[in-house]
N, C-alpha and C positions, 0 to 999 in steps of 0.2 A: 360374304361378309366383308372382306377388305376389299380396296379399291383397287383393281389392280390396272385402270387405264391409265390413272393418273400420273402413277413414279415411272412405267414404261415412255408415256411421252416425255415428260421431262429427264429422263436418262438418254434416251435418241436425242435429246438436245442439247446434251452435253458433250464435250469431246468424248474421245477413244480411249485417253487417257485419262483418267478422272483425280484430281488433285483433292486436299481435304476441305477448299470451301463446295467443291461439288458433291462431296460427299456431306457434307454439311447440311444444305441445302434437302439432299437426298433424305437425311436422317429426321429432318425437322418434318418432312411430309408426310413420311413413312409415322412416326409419332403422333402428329396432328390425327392421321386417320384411326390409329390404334385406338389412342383417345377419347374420340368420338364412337369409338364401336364397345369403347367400355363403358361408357356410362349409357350407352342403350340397353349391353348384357347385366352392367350393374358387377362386374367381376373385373381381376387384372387380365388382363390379354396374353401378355408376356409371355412368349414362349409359346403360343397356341395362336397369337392373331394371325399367321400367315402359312402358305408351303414351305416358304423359307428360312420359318423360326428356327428350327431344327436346326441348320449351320450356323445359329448365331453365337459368338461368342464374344460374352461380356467384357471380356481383356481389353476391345478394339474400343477407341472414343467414337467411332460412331459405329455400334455394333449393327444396327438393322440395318443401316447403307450398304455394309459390305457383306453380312448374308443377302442382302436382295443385290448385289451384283456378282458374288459367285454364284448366286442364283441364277439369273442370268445367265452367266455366260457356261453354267452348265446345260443350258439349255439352246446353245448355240450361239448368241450374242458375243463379237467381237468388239471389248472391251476390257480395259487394264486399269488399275487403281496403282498410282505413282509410286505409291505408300504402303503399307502393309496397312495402314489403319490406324498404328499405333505408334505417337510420335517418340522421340528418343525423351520429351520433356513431360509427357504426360505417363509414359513407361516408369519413369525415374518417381515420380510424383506417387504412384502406385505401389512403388517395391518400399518407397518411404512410410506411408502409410501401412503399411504390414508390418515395416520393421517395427515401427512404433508400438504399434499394437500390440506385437510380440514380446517386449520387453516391458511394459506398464504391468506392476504387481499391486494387488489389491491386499491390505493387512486388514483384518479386522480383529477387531479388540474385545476382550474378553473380561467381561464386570467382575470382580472377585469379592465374595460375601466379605467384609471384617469381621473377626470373631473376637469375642471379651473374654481374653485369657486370664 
């Protein structure tokens, strides 16, 4: 179902070290393919398009590049990602976005009948 020749050649054609416009790149392919295999099933892929869905985690900005490279290099591939995945600016972006979220309270208002005393 996925393409798995495709992200292996272009990962051997990237350095050792993989910086995040490699993993960029990496993510937009890996995407591009999921993509196209979901509107053939007609369902979300996510988490089910590949072996290496499983190590994916959503934290990382580019979540599918770096399960398919500790994918990888659990499989023997000697290969390092510079980065953890997740920038100090895009981290900060995230925990903001929660805080927010966290503290927005919702009031709703309650009609009260007038009565003719």
């Amino acid at each position: 179902m996925w393409d798995n020749v495709t992200p292996l050649k272009l990962l051997e054609s990237m350095p050792k070290v993989l910086e995040d416009e490699h993993l960029e790149k990496l993510q937009m392919l890996l995407e591009a393919d999921k993509y196209k295999n979901q509107l053939i099933c007609g369902n979300d892929l996510c988490g089910t398009y590949a072996p290496f869905c499983f190590e994916c985690d959503k934290g990382n900005k580019f979540p599918c590049a770096v399960a398919y490279v500790n994918f990888m290099k659990s499989a023997g591939m000697e290969i390092e990602i510079a980065s953890d995945g997740v920038t100090d600016e895009y981290a900060a972006q995230q925990e903001a976005s929660v805080e927010k979220t966290s503290t927005n309270k919702i009031r709703i208002a309650v009609a009260r009948k007038k009565t003719l005393l």
